[in-house]
Steps between C-alpha positions, in 0.01 A plus 500: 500500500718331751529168542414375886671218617296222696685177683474146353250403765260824431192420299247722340265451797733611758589807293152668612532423871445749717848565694499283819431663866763454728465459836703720787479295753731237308853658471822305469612617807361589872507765708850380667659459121500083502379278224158330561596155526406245191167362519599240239522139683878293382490239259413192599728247465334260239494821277922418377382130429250710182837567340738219605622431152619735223293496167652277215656669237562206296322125455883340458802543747703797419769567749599857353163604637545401848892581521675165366313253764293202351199373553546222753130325383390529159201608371246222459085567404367306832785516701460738789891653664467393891687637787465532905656760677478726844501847403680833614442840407814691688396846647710819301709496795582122426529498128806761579678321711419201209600718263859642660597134519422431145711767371764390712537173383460603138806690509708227620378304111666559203395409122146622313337154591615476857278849548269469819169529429241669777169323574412799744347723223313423171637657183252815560640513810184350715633310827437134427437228765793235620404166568620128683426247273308199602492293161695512180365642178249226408234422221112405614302405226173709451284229650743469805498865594167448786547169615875629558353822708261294679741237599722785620324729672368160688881429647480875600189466694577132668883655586514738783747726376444853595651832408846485548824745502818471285877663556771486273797264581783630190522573166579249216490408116278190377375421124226392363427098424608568107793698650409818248494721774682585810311697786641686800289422792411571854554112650202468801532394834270259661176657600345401844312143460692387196222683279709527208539086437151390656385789204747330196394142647095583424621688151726157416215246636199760295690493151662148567130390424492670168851332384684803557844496626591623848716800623835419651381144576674194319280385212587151318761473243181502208485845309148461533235416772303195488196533697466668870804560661556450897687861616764434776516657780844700600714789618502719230610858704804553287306497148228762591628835409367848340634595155530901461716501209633233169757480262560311141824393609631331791741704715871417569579273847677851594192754454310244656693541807459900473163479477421273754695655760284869465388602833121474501464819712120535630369197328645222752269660716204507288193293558337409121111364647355239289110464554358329188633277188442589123453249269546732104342199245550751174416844536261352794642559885321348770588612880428246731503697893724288720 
């Protein structure tokens, strides 16, 4: 007897169902030849912050899973990875312009660990967000992790900071604090209303109060916080910036220069809209609407 062959997702059951009825009046065309347009509505925009983080392959740090970088906070049962950022999704249109300049200022690097690595696409090729940062990578302890959200999204509410617009000023290279990383970045002009420090002066003043250590603001020659800290208010245009690609190694003063000096094409004219804040406490990301 011959063997039929039945999909994975066939059961017994569905074997004896009668054939379904199809109806003519649906076709995948009409009578003029176009597609019926899709009735299914776009994702909304909470659905990315489901899978904002990658699933952990390993409970220790193991840089030859995540291509040589290190874990800038260690794992520690309690301790909960904080950070506070704007977000950007770039359109297809923009991730190629993103993407042209990337390649252009990875040829001008020479050496296995000076290699420029994209942040435009994940290593299944999904597009992944960009970000502004408006804290560093910092540590709340598990009991700290509401009172911190409620003290937060407080400052939001009392500030009247409202959506806001962003255009890039130039291209540049900064590290991280540990200097294990170098990223190529999209430096940001100042948005209408100073939104940019009136938003890093409510992140500073929110985790100040958990003894966390501000972004780009002085902090006191002690490696470690005593108490609350008082955030200072200041200019701090020339820090914010968008990082599209990194590197292991720092580059040469000379490819430096050749990579600062690519034309930006389309994207000096591009507006990036901010309208809300995420706060990601773990594998947890809040948006707070502006």
């Amino acid at each position: 007897m011959a063997l039929v062959q039945y999909s994975d997702s066939e059961s017994d059951s569905e074997q004896e169902a009668p054939p379904r009825k199809i109806n003519k009046q649906s076709k995948s065309n009409d009578d003029t030849g176009r597609k019926p347009a899709s009735s299914l509505p776009p994702l909304p925009a909470s659905f990315h912050d489901l899978y904002a983080s990658s699933i952990r392959v390993s409970v220790r740090d193991d840089p030859s899973l995540h291509g040589g970088r290190k874990r800038a906070i260690p794992h520690v049962e309690g301790n909960w990875p904080t950070h506070i950022y704007l977000e950007w999704c770039p359109s297809k249109e923009e991730l190629t312009i993103l993407s042209g300049i990337i390649t252009q200022a990875g040829n001008t690097l020479h050496g296995e660990q000076a290699k420029l690595n994209s942040f435009l696409y994940s290593d299944l090729g999904a597009r992944l967000p960009l970000h502004i940062s408006l804290s560093r990578p910092v540590v709340l302890r598990t009991e700290e992790r509401q009172p911190f959200m409620e003290a937060f999204e407080a400052a939001l509410g009392s500030s009247d900071i409202s959506p806001f617009d962003v255009q890039v000023e130039s291209l540049d290279w900064v590290s991280n604090f540990e200097k294990t990383r170098w990223f190529y970045v999209l430096r940001a002009k100042r948005p209408e209303n100073d939104s940019l420090n009136r938003l890093l002066h409510i992140s500073n003043r929110s985790l100040s109060l958990f003894g966390q250590p501000p972004l780009y603001e002085p902090v006191s020659n002690s490696s470690k916080l005593d108490g609350p800290q008082t955030a200072l208010v200041g200019d701090y245009t020339g820090c914010f910036h968008i990082s599209i690609a990194w590197s292991l190694a720092e580059p040469l003063s000379e490819e430096k220069e050749r990579m600062a000096s690519i034309d930006l094409g389309e994207l000096s004219a591009l507006k990036i809209r901010f309208d809300c804040v995420k706060a990601k406490i773990g594998n947890n990301v809040s948006s707070i609407p502006l």
